[in-house]
mmCIF entry with sequence, helices, sheets and N, C-alpha, C, O atoms, coordinates in Angstrom:
data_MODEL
# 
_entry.id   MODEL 
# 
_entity.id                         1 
_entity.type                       polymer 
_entity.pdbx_number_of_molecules   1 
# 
_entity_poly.entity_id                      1 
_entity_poly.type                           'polypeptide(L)' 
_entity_poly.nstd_linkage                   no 
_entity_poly.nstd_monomer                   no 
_entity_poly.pdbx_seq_one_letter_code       
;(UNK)(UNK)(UNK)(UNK)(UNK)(UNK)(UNK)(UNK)(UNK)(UNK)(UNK)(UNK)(UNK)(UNK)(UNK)(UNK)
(UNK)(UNK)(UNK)(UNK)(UNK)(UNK)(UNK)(UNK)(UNK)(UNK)(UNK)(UNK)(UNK)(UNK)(UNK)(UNK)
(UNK)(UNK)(UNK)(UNK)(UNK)(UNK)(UNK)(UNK)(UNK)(UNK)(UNK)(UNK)(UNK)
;
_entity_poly.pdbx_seq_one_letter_code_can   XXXXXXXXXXXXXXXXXXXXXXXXXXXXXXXXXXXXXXXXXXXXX 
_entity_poly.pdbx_strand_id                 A 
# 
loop_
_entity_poly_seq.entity_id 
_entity_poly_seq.num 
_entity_poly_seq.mon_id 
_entity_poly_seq.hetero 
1 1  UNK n 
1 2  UNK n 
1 3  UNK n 
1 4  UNK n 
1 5  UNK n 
1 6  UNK n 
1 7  UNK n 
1 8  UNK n 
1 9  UNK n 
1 10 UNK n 
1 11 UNK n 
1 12 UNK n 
1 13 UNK n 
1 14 UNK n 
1 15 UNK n 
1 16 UNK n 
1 17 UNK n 
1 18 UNK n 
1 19 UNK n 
1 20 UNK n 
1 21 UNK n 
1 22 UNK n 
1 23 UNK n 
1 24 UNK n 
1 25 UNK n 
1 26 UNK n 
1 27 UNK n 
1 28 UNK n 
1 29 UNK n 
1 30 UNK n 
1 31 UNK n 
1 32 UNK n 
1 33 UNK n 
1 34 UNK n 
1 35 UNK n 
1 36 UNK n 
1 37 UNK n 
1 38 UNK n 
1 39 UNK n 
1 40 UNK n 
1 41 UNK n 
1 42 UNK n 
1 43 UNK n 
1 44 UNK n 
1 45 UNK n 
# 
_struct_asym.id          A 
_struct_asym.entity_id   1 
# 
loop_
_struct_sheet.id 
_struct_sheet.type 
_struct_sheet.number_strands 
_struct_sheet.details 
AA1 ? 5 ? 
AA2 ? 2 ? 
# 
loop_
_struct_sheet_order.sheet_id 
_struct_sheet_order.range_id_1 
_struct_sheet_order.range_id_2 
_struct_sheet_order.offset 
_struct_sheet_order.sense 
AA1 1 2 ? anti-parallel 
AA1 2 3 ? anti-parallel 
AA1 3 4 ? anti-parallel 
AA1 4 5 ? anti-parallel 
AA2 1 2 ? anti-parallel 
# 
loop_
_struct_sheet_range.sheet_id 
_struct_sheet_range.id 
_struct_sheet_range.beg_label_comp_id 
_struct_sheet_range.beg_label_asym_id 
_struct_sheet_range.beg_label_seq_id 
_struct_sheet_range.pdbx_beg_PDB_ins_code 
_struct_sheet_range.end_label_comp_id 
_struct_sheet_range.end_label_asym_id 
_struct_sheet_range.end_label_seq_id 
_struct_sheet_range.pdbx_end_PDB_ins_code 
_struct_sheet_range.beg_auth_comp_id 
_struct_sheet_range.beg_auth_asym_id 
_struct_sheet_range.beg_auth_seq_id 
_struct_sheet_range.end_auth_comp_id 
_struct_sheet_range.end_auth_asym_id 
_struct_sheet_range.end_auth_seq_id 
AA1 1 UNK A 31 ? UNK A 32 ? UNK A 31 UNK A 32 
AA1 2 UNK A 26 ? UNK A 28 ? UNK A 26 UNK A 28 
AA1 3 UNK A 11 ? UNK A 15 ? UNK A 11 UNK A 15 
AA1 4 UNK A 4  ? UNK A 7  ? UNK A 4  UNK A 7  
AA1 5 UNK A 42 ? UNK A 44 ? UNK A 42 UNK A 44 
AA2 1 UNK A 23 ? UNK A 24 ? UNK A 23 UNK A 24 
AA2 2 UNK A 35 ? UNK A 36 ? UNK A 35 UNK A 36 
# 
loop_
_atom_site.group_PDB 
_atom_site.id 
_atom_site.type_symbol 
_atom_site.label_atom_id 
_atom_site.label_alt_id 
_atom_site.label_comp_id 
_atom_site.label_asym_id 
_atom_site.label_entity_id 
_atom_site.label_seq_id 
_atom_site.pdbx_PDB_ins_code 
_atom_site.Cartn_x 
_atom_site.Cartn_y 
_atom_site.Cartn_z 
_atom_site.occupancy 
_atom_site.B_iso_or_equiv 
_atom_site.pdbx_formal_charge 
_atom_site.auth_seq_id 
_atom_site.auth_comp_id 
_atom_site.auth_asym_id 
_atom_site.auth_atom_id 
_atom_site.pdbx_PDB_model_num 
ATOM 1   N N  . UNK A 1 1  ? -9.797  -0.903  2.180  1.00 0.00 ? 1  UNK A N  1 
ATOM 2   C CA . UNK A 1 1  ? -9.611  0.481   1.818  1.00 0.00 ? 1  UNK A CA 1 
ATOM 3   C C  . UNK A 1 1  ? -9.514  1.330   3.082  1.00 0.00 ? 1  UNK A C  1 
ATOM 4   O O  . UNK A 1 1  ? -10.326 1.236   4.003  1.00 0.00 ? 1  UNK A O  1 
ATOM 5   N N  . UNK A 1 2  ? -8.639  2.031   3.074  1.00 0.00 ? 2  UNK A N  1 
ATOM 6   C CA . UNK A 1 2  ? -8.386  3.042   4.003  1.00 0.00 ? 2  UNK A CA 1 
ATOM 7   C C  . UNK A 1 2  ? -7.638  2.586   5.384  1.00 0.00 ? 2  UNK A C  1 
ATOM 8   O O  . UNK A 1 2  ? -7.883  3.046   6.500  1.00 0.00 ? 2  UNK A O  1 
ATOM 9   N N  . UNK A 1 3  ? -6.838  1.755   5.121  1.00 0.00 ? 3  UNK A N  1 
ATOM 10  C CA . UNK A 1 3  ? -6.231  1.102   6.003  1.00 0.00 ? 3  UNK A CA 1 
ATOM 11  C C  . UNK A 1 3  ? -4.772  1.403   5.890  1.00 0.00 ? 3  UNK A C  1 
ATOM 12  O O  . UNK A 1 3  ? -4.179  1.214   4.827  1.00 0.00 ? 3  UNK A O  1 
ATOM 13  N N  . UNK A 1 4  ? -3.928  2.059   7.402  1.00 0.00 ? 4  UNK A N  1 
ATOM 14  C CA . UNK A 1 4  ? -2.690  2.409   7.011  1.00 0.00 ? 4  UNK A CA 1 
ATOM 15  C C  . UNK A 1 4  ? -1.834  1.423   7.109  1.00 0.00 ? 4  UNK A C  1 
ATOM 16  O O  . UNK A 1 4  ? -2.116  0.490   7.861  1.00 0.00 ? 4  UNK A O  1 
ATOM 17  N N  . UNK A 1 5  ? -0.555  1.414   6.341  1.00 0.00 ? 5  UNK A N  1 
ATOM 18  C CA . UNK A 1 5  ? 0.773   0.353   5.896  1.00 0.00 ? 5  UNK A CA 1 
ATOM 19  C C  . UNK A 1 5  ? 1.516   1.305   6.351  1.00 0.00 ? 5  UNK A C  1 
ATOM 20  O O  . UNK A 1 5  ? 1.254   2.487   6.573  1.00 0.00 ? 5  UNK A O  1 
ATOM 21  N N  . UNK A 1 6  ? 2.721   0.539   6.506  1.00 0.00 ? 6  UNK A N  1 
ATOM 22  C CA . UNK A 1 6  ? 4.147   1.070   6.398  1.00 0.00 ? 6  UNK A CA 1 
ATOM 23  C C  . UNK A 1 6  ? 4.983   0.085   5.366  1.00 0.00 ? 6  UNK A C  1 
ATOM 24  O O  . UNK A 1 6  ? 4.973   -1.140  5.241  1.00 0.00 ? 6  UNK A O  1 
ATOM 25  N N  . UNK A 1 7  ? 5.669   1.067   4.719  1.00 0.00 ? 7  UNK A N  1 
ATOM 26  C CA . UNK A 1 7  ? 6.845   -0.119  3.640  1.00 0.00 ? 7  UNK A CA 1 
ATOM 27  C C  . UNK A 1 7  ? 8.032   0.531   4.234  1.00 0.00 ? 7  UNK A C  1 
ATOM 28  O O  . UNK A 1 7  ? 8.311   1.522   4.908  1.00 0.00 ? 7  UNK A O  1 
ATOM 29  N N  . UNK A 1 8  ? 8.610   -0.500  3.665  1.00 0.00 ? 8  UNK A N  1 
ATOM 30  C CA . UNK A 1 8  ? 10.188  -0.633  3.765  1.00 0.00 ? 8  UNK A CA 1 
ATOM 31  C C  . UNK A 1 8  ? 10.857  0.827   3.034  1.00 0.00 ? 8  UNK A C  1 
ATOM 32  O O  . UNK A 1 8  ? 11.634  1.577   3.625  1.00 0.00 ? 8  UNK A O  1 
ATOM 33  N N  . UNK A 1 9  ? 10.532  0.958   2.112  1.00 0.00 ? 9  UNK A N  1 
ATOM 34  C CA . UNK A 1 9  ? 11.373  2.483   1.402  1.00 0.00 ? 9  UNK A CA 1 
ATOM 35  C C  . UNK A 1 9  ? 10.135  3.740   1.534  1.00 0.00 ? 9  UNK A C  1 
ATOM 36  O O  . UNK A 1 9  ? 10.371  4.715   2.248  1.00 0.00 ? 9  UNK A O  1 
ATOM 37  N N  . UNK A 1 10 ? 8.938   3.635   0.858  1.00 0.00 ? 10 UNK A N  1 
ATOM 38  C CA . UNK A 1 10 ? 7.755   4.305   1.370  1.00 0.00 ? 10 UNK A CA 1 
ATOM 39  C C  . UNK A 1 10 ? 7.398   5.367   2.291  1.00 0.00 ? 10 UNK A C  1 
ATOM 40  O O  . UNK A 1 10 ? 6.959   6.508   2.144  1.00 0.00 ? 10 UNK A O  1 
ATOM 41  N N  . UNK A 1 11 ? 7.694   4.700   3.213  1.00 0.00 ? 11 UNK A N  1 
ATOM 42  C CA . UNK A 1 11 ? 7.172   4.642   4.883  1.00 0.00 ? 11 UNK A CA 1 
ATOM 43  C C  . UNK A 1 11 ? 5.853   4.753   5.070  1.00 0.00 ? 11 UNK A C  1 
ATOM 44  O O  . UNK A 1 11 ? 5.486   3.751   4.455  1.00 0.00 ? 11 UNK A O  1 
ATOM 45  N N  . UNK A 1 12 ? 4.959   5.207   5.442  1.00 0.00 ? 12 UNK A N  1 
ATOM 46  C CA . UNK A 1 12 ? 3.891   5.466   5.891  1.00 0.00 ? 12 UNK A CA 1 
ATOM 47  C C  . UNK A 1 12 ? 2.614   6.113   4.748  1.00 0.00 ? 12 UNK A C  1 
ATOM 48  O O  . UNK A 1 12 ? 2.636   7.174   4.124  1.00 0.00 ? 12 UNK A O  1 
ATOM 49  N N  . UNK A 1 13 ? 1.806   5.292   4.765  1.00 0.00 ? 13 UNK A N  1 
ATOM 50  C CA . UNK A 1 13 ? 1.097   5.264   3.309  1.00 0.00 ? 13 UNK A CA 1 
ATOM 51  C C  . UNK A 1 13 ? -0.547  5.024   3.860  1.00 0.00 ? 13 UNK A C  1 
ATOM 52  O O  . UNK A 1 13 ? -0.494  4.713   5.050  1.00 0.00 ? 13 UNK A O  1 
ATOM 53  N N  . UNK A 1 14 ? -1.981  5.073   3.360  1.00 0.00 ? 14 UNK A N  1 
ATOM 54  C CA . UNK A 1 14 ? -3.100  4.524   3.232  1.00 0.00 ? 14 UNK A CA 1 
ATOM 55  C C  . UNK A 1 14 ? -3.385  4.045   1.956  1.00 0.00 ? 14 UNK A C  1 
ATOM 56  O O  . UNK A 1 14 ? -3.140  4.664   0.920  1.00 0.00 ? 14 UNK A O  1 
ATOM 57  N N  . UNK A 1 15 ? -3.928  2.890   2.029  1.00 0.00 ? 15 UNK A N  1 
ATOM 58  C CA . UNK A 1 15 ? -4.490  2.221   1.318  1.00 0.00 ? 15 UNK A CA 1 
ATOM 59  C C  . UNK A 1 15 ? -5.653  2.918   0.578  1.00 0.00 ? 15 UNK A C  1 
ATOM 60  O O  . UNK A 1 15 ? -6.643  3.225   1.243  1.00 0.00 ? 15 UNK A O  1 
ATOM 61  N N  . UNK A 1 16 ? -5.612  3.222   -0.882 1.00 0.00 ? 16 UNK A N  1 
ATOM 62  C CA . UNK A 1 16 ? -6.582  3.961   -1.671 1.00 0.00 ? 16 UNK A CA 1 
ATOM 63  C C  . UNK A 1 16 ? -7.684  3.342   -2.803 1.00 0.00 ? 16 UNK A C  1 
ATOM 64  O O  . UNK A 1 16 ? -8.744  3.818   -3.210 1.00 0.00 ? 16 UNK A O  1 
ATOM 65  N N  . UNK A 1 17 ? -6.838  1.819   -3.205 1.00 0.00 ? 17 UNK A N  1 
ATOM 66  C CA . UNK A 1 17 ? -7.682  0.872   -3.890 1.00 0.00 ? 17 UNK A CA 1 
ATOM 67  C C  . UNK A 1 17 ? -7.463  -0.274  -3.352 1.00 0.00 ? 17 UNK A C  1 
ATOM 68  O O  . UNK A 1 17 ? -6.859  -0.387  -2.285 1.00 0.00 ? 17 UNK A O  1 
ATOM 69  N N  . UNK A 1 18 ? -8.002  -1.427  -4.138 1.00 0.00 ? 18 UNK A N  1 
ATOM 70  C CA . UNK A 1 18 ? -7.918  -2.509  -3.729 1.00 0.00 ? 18 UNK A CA 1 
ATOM 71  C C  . UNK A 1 18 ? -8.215  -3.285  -5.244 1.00 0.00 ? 18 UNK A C  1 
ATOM 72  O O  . UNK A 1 18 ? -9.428  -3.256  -5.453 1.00 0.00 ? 18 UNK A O  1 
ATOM 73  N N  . UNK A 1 19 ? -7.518  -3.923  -6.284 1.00 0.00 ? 19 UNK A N  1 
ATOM 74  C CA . UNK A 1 19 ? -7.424  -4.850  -7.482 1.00 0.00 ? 19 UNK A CA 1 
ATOM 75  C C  . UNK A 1 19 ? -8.292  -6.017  -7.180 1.00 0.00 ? 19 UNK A C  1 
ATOM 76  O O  . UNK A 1 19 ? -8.620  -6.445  -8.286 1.00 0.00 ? 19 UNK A O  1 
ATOM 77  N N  . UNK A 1 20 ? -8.732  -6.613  -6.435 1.00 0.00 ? 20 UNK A N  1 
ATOM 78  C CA . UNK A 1 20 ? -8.552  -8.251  -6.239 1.00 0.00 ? 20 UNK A CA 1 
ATOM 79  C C  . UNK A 1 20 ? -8.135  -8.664  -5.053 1.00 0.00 ? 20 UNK A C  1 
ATOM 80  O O  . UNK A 1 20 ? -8.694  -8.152  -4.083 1.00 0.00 ? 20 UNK A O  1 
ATOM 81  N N  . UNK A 1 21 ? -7.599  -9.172  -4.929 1.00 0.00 ? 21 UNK A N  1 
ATOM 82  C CA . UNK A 1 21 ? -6.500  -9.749  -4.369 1.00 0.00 ? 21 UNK A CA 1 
ATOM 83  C C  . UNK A 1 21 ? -5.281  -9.880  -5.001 1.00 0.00 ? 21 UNK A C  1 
ATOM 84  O O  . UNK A 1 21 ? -4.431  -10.421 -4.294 1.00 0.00 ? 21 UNK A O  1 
ATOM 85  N N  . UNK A 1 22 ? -4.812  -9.457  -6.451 1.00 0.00 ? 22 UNK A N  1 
ATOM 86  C CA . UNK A 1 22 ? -3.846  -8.992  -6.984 1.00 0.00 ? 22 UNK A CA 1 
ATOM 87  C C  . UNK A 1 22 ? -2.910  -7.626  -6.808 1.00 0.00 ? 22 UNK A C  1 
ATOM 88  O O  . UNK A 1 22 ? -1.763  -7.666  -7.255 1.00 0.00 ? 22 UNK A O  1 
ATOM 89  N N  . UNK A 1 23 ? -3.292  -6.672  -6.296 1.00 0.00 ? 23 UNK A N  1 
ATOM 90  C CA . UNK A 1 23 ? -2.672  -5.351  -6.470 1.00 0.00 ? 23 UNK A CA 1 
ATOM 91  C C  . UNK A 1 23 ? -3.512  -4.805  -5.391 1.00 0.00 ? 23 UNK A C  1 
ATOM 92  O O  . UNK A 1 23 ? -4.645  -5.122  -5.031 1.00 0.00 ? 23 UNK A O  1 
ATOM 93  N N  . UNK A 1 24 ? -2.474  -3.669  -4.844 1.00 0.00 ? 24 UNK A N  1 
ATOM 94  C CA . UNK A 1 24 ? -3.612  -1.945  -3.893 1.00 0.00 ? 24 UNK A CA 1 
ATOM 95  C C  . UNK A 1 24 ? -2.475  -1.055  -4.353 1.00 0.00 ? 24 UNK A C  1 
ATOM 96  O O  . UNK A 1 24 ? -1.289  -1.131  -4.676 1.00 0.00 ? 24 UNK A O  1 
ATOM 97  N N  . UNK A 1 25 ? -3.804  0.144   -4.165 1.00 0.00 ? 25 UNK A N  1 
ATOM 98  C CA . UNK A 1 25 ? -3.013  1.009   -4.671 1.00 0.00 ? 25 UNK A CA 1 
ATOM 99  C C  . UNK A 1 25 ? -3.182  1.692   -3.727 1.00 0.00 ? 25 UNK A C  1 
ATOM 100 O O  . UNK A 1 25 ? -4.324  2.013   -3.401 1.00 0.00 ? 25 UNK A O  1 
ATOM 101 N N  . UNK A 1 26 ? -1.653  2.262   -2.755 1.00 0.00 ? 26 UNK A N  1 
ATOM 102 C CA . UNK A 1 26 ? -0.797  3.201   -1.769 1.00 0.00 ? 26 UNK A CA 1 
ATOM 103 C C  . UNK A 1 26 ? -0.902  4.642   -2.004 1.00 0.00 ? 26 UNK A C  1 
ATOM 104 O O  . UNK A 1 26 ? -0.989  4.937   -3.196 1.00 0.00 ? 26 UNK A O  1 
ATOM 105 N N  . UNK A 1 27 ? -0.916  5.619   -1.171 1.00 0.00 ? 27 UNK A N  1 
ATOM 106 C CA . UNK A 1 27 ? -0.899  6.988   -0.848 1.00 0.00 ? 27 UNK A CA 1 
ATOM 107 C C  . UNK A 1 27 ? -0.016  7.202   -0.099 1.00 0.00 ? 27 UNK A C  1 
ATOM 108 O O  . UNK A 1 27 ? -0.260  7.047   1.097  1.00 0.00 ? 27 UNK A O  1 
ATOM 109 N N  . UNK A 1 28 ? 1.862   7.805   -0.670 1.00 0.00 ? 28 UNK A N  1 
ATOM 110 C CA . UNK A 1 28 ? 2.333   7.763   0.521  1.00 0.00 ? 28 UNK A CA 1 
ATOM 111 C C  . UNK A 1 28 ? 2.728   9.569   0.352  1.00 0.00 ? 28 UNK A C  1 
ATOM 112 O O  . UNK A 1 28 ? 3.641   10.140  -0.244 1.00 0.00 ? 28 UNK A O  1 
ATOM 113 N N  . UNK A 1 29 ? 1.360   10.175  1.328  1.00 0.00 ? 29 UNK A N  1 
ATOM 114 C CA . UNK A 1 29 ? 2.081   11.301  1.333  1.00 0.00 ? 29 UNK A CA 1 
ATOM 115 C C  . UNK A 1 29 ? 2.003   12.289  -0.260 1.00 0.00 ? 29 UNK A C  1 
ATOM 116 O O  . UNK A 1 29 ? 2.532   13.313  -0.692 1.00 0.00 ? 29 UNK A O  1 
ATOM 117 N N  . UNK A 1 30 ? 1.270   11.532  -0.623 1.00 0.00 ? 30 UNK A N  1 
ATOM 118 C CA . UNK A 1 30 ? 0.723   12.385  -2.282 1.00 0.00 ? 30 UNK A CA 1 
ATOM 119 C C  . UNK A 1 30 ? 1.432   11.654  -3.574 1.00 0.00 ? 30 UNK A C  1 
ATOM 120 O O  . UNK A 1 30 ? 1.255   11.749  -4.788 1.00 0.00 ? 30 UNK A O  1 
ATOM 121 N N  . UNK A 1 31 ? 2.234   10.955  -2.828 1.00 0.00 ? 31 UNK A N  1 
ATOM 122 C CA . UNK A 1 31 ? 3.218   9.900   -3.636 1.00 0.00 ? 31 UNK A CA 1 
ATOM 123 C C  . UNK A 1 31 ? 2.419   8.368   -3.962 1.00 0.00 ? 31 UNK A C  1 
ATOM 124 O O  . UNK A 1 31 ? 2.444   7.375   -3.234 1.00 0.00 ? 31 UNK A O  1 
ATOM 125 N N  . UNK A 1 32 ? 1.808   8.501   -5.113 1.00 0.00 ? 32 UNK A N  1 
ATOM 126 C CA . UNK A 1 32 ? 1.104   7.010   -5.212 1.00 0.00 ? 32 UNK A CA 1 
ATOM 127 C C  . UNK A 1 32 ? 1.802   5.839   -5.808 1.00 0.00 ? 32 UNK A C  1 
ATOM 128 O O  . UNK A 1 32 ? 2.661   6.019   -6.671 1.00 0.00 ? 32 UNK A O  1 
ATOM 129 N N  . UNK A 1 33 ? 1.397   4.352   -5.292 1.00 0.00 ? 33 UNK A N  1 
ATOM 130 C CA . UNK A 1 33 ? 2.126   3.676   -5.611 1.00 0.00 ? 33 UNK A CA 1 
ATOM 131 C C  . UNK A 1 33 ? 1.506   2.262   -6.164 1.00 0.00 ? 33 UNK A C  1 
ATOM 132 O O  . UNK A 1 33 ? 0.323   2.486   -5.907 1.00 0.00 ? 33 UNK A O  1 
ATOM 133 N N  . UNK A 1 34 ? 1.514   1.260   -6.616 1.00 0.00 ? 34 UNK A N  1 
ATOM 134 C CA . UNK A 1 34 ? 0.466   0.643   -7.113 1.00 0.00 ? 34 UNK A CA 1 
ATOM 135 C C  . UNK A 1 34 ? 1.346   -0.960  -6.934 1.00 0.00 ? 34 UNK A C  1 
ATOM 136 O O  . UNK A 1 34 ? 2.053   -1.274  -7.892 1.00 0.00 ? 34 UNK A O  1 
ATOM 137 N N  . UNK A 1 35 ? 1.294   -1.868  -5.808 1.00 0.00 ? 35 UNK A N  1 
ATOM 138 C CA . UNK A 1 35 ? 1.500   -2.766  -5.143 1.00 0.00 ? 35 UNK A CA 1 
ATOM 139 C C  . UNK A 1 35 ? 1.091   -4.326  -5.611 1.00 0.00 ? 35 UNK A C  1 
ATOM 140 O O  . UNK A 1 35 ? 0.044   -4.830  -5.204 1.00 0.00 ? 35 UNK A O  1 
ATOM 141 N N  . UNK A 1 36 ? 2.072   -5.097  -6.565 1.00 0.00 ? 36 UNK A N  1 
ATOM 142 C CA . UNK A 1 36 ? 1.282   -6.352  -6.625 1.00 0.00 ? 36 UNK A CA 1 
ATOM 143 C C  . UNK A 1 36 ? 1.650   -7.564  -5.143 1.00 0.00 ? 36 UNK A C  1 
ATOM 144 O O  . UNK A 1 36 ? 2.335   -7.484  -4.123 1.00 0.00 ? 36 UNK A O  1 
ATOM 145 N N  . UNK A 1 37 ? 0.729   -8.655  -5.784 1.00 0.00 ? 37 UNK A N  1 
ATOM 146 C CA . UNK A 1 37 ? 1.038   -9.387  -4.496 1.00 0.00 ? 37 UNK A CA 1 
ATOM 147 C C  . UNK A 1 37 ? 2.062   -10.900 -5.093 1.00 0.00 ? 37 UNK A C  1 
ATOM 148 O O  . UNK A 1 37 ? 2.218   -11.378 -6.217 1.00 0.00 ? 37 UNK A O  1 
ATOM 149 N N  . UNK A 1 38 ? 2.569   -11.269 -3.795 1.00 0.00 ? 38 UNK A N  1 
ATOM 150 C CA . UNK A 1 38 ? 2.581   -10.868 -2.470 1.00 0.00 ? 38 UNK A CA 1 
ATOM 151 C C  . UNK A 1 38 ? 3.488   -9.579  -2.029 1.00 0.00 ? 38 UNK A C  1 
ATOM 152 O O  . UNK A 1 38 ? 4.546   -9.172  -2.507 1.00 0.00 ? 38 UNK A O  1 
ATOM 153 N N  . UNK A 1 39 ? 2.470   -8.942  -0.639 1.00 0.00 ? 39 UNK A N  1 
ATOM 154 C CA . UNK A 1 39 ? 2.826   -8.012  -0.174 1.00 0.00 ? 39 UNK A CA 1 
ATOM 155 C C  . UNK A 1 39 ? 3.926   -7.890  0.810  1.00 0.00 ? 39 UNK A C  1 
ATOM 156 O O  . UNK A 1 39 ? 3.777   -7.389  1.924  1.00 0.00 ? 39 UNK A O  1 
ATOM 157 N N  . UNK A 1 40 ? 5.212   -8.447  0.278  1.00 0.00 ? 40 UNK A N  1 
ATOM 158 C CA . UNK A 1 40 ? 6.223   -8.767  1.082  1.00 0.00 ? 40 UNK A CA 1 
ATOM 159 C C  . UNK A 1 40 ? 6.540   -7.784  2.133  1.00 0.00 ? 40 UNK A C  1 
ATOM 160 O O  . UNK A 1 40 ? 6.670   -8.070  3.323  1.00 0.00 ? 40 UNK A O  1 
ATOM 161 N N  . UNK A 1 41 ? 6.665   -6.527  1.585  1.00 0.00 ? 41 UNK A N  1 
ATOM 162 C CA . UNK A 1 41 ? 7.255   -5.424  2.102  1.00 0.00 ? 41 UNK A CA 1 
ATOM 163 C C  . UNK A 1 41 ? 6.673   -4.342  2.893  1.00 0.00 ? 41 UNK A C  1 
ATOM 164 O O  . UNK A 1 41 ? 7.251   -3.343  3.321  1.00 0.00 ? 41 UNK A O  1 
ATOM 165 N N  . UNK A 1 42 ? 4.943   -4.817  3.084  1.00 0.00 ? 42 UNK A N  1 
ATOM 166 C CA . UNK A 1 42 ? 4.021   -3.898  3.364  1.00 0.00 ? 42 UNK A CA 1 
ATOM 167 C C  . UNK A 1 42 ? 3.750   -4.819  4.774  1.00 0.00 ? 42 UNK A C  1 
ATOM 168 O O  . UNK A 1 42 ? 4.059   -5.996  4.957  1.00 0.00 ? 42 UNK A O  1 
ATOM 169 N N  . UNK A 1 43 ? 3.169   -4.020  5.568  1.00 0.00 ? 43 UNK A N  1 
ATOM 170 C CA . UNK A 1 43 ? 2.992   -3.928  6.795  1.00 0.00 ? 43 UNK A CA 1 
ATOM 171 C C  . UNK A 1 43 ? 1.885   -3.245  7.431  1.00 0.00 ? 43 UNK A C  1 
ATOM 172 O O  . UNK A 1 43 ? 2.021   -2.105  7.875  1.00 0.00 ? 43 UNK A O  1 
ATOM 173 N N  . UNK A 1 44 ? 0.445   -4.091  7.518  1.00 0.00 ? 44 UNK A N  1 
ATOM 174 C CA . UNK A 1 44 ? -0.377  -3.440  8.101  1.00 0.00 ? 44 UNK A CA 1 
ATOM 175 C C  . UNK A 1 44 ? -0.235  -2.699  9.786  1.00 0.00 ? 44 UNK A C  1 
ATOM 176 O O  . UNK A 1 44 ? 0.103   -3.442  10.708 1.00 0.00 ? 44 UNK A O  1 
ATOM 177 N N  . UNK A 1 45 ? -0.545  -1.094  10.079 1.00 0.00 ? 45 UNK A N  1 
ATOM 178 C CA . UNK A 1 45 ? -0.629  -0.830  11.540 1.00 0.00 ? 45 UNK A CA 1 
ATOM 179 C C  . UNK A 1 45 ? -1.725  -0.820  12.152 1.00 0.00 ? 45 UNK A C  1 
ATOM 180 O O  . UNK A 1 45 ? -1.754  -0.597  13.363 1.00 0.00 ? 45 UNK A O  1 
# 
């Protein structure tokens, strides 16, 4: 939790939940987004 990503369409997001190891759910910018795995497209910085 609270760890920033970058995606591919997104861009620049923090990490706001965490499912499991199944799903997180993204903050990009007030824009939320809800991520299953694998996290192909996400990119920890």
């Amino acid at each position: 939790m609270g760890d920033r990503v970058s995606h591919d369409q997104y861009g620049l997001g923090r990490i706001i939940g965490v499912e499991g190891e199944e799903a997180v759910l993204i903050d990009f910018a007030g824009q939320q987004g809800r991520f299953l795995s694998p996290f192909s497209k996400l990119s920890k910085l």
